[in-house]
N, C-alpha and C positions, 0 to 999 in steps of 0.2 A: 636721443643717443641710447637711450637703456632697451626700446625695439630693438634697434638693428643689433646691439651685442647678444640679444636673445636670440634673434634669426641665426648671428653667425655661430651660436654654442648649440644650437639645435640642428645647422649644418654639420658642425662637428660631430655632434654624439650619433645622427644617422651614419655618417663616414665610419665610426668606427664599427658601429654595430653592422652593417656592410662586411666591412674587415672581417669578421667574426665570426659572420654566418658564412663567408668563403673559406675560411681557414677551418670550421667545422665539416662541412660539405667535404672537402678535399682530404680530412683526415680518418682516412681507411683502411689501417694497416690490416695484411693479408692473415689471417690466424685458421687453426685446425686442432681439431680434438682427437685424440684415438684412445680410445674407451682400454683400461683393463681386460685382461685375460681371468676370466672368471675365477675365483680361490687365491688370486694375489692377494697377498696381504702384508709384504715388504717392502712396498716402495716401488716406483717407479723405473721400469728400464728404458733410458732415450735408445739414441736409434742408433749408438756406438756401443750398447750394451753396457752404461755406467748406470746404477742403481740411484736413483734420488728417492727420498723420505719424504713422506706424503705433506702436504703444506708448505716445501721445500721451490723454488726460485730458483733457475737458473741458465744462462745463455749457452744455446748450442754452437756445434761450429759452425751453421749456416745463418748465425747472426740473429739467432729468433730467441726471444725470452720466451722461456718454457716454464709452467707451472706444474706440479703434481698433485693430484687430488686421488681420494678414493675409489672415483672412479674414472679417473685416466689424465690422461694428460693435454694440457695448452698451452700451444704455443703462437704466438704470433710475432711478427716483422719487429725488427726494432729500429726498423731505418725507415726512410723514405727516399721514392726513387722520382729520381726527374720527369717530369714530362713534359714541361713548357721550356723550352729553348730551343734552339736553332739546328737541327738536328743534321742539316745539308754544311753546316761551318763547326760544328762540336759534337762532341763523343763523350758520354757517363762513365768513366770509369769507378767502377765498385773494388775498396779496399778495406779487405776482411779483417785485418788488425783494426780499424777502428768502425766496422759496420757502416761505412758513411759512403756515398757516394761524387765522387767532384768531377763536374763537368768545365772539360778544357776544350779549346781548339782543335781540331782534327792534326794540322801541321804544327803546331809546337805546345807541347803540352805546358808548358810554365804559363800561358797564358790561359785565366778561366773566363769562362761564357757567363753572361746572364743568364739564370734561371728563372723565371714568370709563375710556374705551379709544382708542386709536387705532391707525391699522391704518398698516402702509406702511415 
């Protein structure tokens, strides 16, 4: 008895490590830096022209968390976008109050699709 619960917890733990190393692999949110204008020395200007303070955090309007540094600025995705479902029976709609994306049915949207991967 005490082999086989070894096999089946040894099945387990590869399954999850599996899991892991998918959900790593697939997590690759889209990011970019654009370097300071040389003699800046006030902080950061986004790309609406609001000033952020250097070591300062925070989300723009296309949903990207933006950092400020010294020398420029980082932003990266704070979402992630579908890519495994059914793309001939559902449609991703992206909704910017909550950065998220929810994939429905093409003809009736109250009804949502499986999702299989997402990337981001």
């Amino acid at each position: 008895m005490l082999p086989r619960m070894a096999a089946k917890l040894e099945k387990t733990i590869l399954a999850c490590l599996l899991v892991l190393a998918i959900s790593i692999t697939m997590s690759n949110a889209a990011c970019f830096f654009e370097p300071l204008k040389p003699g800046t020395t006030d902080g950061c200007r986004d790309s609406s022209g609001e000033l952020h303070e250097f070591d300062s955090q925070w989300r723009d309007q296309e949903c990207n968390d933006c950092s400020c540094f010294s020398s420029g600025i980082r932003c990266c995705t704070s979402y992630a976008t579908p890519v495994g479902f059914d793309a001939e029976k559902c449609i991703s709609i992206f909704n910017k109050e909550t950065c998220s994306y929810k994939v429905v049915e093409k003809d009736n949207h109250s009804k949502e699709c499986p999702v299989h991967a997402w990337v981001g």
